[in-house]
Structure formats: structure tokens, C-alpha cells
N, C-alpha and C positions, 0 to 999 in steps of 0.2 A: 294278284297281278299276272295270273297265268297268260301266257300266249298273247301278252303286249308288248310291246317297243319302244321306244322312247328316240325321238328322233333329236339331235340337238344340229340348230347352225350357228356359227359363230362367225364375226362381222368387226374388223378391225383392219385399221389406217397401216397397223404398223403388226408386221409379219412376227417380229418375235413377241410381242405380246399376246398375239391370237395362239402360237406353238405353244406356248408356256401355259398359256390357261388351257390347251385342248390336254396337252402331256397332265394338270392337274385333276381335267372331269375322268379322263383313263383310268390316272393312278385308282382312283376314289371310287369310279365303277368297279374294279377288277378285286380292290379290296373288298369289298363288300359281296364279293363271290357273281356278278351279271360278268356276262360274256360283249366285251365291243369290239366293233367293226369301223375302223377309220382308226384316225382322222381322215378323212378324202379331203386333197383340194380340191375346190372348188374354182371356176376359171377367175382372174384378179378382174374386177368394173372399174374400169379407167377412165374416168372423167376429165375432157380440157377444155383449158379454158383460152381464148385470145383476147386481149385486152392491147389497146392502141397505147404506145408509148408515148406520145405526143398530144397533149391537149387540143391542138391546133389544128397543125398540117401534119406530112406524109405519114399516107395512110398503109401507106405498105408495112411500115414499123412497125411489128407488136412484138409483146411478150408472150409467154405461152406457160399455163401454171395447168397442174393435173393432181387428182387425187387418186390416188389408189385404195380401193377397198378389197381386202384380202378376206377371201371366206372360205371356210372348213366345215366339213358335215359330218357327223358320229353317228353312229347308231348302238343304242344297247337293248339288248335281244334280253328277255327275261330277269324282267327288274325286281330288286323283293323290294320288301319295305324299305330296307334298310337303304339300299339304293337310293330310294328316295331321296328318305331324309337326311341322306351326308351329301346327296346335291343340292339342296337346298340349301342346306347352310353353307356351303362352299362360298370362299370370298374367291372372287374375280377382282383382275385390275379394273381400274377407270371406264378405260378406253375400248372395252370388249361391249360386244351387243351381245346377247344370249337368246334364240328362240327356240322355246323347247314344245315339241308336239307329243302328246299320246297318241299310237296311233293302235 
């Protein structure tokens, strides 16, 4: 796996679940002797929503609900095997999305 990379993004609602599992893909790189770069934030996608309080009438009322998606990007520079396969088996929480690229 000479002179590959491994790019990982990570995708979660709630900020300290995305730290906690970025601080664990780190730990588990750096053991295994690859070199990483990040976690980088990434800017939060803040999605809203307006929804009328009122079944009825005034329409000016609403509510206003948002989700935040919070995302992180690593990169590890010169992956051996071993790398690999301790991220592969790595448990993540629930609530994390994991995209890993070779690149």
C-alpha cells in the first residue's frame, strides 16, 4: 500500500460522538505506526425547518426546528496492512456515518 492514502469523512448530529470516534480512528492509526493528518472540521450543514403553529389561522406563527450535521475529515498518509485491518474492525457508535476513500 506504498504511496496511498486513505481519506475518511465522518458525519454526525451530535459533535461529541463524531470527536470521540475521530480521537478513536487516530488512536488506532498512529498505533499501528501510519502517519494522520486531522481531524479537520469541516463547516456544520444546518438545516431549518418552519412549520405553522396553527392548524388554521395566523399564518405569521411558526415554529422553527434545525438539524445540525457536524463533519470531520482525516487523512492517513501511508497505510500498512495492519492499518487496515484495526480499522476495520474498529467499533464506532450508532450515530456516526463513516466514508472511507482510497485514494
Amino acid at each position: 500500500m506504498q504511496n496511498q492514502k486513505i481519506r475518511i469523512r465522518l458525519k454526525a448530529f451530535d459533535y461529541r460522538l463524531i470527536d470521540q470516534s475521530a480521537a478513536e480512528i487516530v488512536e488506532t492509526a498512529k498505533r499501528t505506526g501510519a502517519i494522520v493528518k486531522g481531524p479537520v472540521p469541516l463547516p456544520t450543514r444546518i438545516q431549518r425547518f418552519d412549520v405553522l403553529r396553527s392548524p388554521h389561522v395566523n399564518k405569521t406563527s411558526r415554529d422553527q426546528f434545525e438539524i445540525r450535521t457536524h463533519q470531520r475529515l482525516m487523512d492517513i498518509v501511508d497505510p500498512t496492512d495492519k492499518t487496515v485491518d484495526a480499522l476495520m474492525k474498529l467499533d464506532l457508535p450508532a450515530g456516526v456515518d463513516v466514508e472511507i476513500k482510497l485514494q
